[in-house]
MDTraj code that builds the backbone (N, CA, C; nanometers):
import mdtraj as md
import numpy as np

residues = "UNK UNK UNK UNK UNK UNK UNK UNK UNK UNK UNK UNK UNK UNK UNK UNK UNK UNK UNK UNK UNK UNK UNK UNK UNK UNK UNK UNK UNK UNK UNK UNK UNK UNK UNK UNK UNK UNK UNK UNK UNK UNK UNK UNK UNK UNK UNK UNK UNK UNK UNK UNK UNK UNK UNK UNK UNK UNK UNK UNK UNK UNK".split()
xyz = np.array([
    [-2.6013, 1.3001, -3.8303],
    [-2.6584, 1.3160, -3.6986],
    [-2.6513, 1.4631, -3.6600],
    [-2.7541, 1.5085, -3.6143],
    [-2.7253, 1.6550, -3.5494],
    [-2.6752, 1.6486, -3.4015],
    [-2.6484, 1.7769, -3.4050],
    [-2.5406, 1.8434, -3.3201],
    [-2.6445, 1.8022, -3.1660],
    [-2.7912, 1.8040, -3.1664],
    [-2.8251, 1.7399, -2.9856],
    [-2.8092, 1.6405, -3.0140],
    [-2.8773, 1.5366, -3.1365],
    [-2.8979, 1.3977, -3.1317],
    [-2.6842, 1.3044, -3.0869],
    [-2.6446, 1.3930, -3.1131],
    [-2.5079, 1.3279, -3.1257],
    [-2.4669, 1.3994, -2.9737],
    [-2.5114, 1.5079, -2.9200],
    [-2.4777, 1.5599, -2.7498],
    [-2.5733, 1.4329, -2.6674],
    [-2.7077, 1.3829, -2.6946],
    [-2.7777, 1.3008, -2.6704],
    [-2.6905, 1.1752, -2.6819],
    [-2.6228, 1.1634, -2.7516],
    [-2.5887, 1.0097, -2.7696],
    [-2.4492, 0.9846, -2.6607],
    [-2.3986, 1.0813, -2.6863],
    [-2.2597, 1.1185, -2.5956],
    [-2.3443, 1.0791, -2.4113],
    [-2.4197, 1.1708, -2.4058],
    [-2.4739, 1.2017, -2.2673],
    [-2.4937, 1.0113, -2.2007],
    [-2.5669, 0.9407, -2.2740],
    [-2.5533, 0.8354, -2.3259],
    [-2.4377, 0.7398, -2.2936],
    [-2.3859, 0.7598, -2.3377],
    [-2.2681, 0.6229, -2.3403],
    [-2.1754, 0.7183, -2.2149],
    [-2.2113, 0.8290, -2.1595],
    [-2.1392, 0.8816, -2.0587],
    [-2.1928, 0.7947, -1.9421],
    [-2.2787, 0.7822, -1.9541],
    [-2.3541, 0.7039, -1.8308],
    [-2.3812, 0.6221, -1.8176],
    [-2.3453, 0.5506, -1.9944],
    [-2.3493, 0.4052, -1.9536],
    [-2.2015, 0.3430, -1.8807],
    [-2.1122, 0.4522, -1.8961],
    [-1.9678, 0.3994, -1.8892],
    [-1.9350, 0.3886, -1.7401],
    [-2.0208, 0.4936, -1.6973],
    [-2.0280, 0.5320, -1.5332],
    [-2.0753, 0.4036, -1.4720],
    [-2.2113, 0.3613, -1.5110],
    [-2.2513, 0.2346, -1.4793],
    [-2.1708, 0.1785, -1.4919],
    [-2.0565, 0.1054, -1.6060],
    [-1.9811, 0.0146, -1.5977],
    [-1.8629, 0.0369, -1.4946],
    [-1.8111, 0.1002, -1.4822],
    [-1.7162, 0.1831, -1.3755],
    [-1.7536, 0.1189, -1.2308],
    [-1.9509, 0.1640, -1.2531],
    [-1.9438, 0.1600, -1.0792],
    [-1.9204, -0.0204, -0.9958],
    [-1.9914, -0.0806, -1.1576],
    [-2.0036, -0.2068, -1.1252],
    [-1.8924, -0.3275, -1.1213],
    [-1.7545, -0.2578, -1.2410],
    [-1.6348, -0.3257, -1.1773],
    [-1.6193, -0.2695, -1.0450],
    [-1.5864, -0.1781, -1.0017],
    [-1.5542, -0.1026, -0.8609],
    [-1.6206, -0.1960, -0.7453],
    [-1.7392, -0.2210, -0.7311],
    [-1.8058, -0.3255, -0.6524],
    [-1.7614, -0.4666, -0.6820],
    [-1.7565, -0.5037, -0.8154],
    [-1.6840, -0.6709, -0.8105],
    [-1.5734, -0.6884, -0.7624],
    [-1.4327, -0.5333, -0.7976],
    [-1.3278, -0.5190, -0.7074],
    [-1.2841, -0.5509, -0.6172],
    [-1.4104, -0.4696, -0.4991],
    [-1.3527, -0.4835, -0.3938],
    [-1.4614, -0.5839, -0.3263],
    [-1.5345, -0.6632, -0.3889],
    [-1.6102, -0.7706, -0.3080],
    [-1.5151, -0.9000, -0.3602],
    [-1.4263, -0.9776, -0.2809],
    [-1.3015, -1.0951, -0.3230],
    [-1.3915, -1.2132, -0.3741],
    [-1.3825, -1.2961, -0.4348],
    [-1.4335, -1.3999, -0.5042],
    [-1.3638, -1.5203, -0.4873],
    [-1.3950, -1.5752, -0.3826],
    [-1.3543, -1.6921, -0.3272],
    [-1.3044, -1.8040, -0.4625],
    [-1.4417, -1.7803, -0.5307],
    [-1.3748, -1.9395, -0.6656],
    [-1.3113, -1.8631, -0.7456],
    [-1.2940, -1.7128, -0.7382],
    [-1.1999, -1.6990, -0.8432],
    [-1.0562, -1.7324, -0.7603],
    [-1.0155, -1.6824, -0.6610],
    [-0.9559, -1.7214, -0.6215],
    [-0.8350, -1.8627, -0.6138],
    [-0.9568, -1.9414, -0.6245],
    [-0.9002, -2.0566, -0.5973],
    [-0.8827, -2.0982, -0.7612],
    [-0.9349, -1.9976, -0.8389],
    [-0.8783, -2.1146, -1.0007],
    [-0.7858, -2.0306, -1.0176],
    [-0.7345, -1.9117, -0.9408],
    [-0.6103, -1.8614, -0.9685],
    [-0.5139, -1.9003, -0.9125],
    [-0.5122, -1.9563, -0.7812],
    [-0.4398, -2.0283, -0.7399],
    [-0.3743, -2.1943, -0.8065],
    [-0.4849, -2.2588, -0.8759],
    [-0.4566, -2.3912, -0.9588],
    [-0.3879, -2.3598, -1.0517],
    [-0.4332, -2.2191, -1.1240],
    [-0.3877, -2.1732, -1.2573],
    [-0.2315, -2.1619, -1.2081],
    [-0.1967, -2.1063, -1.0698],
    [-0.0667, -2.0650, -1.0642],
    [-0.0129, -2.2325, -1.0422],
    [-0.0565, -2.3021, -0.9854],
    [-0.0071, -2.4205, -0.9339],
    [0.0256, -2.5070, -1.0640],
    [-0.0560, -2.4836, -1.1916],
    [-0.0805, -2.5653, -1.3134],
    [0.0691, -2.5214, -1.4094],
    [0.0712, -2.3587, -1.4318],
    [0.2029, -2.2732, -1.4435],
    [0.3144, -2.3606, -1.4177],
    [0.3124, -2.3869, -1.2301],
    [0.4935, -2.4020, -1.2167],
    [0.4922, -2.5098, -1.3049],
    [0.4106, -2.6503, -1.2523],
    [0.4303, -2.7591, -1.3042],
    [0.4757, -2.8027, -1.4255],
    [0.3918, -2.6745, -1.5360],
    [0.3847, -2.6928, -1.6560],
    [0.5509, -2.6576, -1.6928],
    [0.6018, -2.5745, -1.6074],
    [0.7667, -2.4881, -1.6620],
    [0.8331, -2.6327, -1.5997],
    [0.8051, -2.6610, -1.5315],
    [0.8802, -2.7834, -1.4281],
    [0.9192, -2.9132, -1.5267],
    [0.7873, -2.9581, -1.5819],
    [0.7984, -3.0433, -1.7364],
    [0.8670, -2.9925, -1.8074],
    [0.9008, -2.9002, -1.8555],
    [0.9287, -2.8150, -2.0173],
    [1.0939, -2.8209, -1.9647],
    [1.1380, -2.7708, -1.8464],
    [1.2774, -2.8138, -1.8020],
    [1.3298, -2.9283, -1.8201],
    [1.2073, -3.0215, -1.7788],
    [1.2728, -3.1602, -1.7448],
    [1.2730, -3.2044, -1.8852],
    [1.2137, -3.2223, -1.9873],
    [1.2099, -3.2474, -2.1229],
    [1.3310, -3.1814, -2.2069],
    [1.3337, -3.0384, -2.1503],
    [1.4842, -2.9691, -2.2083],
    [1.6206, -3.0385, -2.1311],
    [1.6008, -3.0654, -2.0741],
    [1.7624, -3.1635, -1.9824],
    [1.7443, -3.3241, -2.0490],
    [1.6457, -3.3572, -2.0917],
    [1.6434, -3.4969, -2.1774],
    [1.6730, -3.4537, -2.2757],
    [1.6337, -3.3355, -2.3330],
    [1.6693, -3.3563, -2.4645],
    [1.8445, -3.3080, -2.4987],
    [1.8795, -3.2093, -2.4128],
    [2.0078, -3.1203, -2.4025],
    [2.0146, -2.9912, -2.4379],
    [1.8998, -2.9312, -2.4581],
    [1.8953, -2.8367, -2.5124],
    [1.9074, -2.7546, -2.4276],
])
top = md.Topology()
chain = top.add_chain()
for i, resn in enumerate(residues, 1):
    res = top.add_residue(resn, chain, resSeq=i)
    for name in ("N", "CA", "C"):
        top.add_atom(name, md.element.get_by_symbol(name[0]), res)
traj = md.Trajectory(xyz[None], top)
């Protein structure tokens, strides 16, 4: 590759990266209600799941 075609390609993925940048930055700070809420189940799914794994470790004695 020559020395513009490869400054060209750079220039390139500089701006595509910017684009990506700008567009997490906006999903950021706009909150997402359903994500939200499957992070909340996800946390709710978590305790439960440690809550079992205890109770199975005290049956078993371990």
């Amino acid at each position: 590759m020559t020395d513009e075609r490869l400054a060209f390609a750079i220039r390139r993925l500089d701006r595509a990266l910017a684009r990506v940048e700008a567009a997490s930055a906006r999903a950021a700070a706009k909150p997402d209600p359903e994500l939200a809420r499957l992070m909340q189940r996800h946390e709710r799914l978590r305790d439960r799941t440690k809550e079992a794994i205890a109770s199975l470790d005290r049956l078993i004695g371990a």
